[in-house]
Each structure stands twice: as C-alpha cells, then as structure tokens.
N, C-alpha and C positions, 0 to 999 in steps of 0.2 A: 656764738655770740661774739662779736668784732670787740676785744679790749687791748689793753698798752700790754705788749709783750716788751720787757727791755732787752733781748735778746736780739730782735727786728729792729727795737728803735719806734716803732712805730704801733699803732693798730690793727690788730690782725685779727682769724678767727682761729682764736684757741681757750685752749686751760690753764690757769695759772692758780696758784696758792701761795699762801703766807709762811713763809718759815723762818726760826731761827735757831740762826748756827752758834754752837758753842762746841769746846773742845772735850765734851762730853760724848757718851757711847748711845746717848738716844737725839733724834730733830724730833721736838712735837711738830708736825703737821694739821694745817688748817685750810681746806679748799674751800676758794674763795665760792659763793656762787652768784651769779649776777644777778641782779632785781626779775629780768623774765624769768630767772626760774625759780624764784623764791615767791611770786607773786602767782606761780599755778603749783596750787597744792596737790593735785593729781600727779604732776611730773617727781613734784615732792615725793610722794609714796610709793610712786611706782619704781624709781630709781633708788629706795630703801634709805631717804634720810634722815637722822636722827630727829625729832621734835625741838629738840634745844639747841638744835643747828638749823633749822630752817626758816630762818626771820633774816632779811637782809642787812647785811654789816659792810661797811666798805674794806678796803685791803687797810685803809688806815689806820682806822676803827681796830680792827684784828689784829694789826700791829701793837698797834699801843696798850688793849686789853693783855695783849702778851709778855709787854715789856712790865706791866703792872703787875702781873701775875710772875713773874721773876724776881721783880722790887718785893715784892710780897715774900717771899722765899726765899728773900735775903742773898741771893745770889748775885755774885760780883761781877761786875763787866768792869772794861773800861771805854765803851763807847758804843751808841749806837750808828751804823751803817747801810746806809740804804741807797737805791737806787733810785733815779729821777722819776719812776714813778710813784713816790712817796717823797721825793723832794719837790714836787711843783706843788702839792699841798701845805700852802701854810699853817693850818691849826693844826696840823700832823707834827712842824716846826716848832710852832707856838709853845705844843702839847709838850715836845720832848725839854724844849728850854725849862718850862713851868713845872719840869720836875727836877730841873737842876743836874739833866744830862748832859753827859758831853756828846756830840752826834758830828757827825761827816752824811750830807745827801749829796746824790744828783742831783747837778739842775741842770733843765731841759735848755740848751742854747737859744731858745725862745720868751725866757724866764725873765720877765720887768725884775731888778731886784735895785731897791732904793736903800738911803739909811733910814732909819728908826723916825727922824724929825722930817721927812718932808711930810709938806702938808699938800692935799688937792684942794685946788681952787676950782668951783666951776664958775663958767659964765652964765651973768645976770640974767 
C-alpha cells in the first residue's frame, strides 16, 4: 500500500508505524495499518491482529492518543517533534497547540502557511 515514507520524501510502497522516543529503556510501538486493511477483516485474522487494534486510526490520530496517554502519566517532555508527515496536518497542529504543547513539525515545502487573521474571500 503506496504511503508518505519521510525517509524517500515521498510516496512509496511500504510499512511505517508510530513511535515515540524518549530517554527511557522501553519505544511503545504502534503499526500503523491503512484503511485497505482494516476494512478486510479476513486479512485482519489471518495476519493475527489484535480486535482493539483493528479499526482504522490515522498516524495522527495515533500520535496524539499517545502523547495523551503520557500527559496521562504525568510524564515530562519538553517538546513534541515530528516529521512533515504530521506537520502538513493541521488539526494534528491545532491538537498539540490546544493542549498547550510546545512542538517543532516538518513542513512539506509545498505547505500554504498564512497568519492566524487572513481571511478567504471567494468570488460572487
């Protein structure tokens, strides 16, 4: 299944999952898995996935559940770090502002990014 590797830069067909680093002795790991194969539940059982991992979540999704579930745990950062593919996501953005994180993303050099105030106007 063709997704954003940030390793390529681009689209490819590979595996990718969600993880976060910290200077700790354990990464929880979360593979991501795409809508095709979350929407055939045959492939689900035959390749042994858990039931309460097999409902489609995006990487961003999975991100932020993660960083919530550390907020939860009381665990200290001082910032979240991501790669532009979680930085072309703005409610990924929105998400980590509106919990009063401090973040660093990628953005993709293709990335419109405006201030806060403009406004669209369209034509009548």
């Amino acid at each position: 299944m063709p997704q954003y590797a940030s390793t390529l830069g681009k689209k490819a067909n590979c595996q990718t999952l969600v993880s976060m680093s910290q200077a700790l002795r354990e990464v929880p790991l979360m593979l991501f898995l795409p809508d095709i194969w979350t929407a055939d539940t045959a492939c689900l059982k035959r390749t042994g996935v858990p039931l309460e991992h097999q409902g489609f979540r995006t990487k961003s999704e999975m991100a932020i559940e993660e960083i919530d579930r550390l907020c939860a745990a009381v665990v200290r950062f001082g910032c979240v770090l991501a790669d532009a593919g979680y930085g072309l996501s703005a409610p990924f953005r929105q998400t980590l502002s509106a919990r009063n994180l401090r973040w660093a993303v990628g953005i993709p050099r293709h990335q419109k990014v405006c201030s806060d105030n403009v406004k669209l106007v369209f034509p009548a």
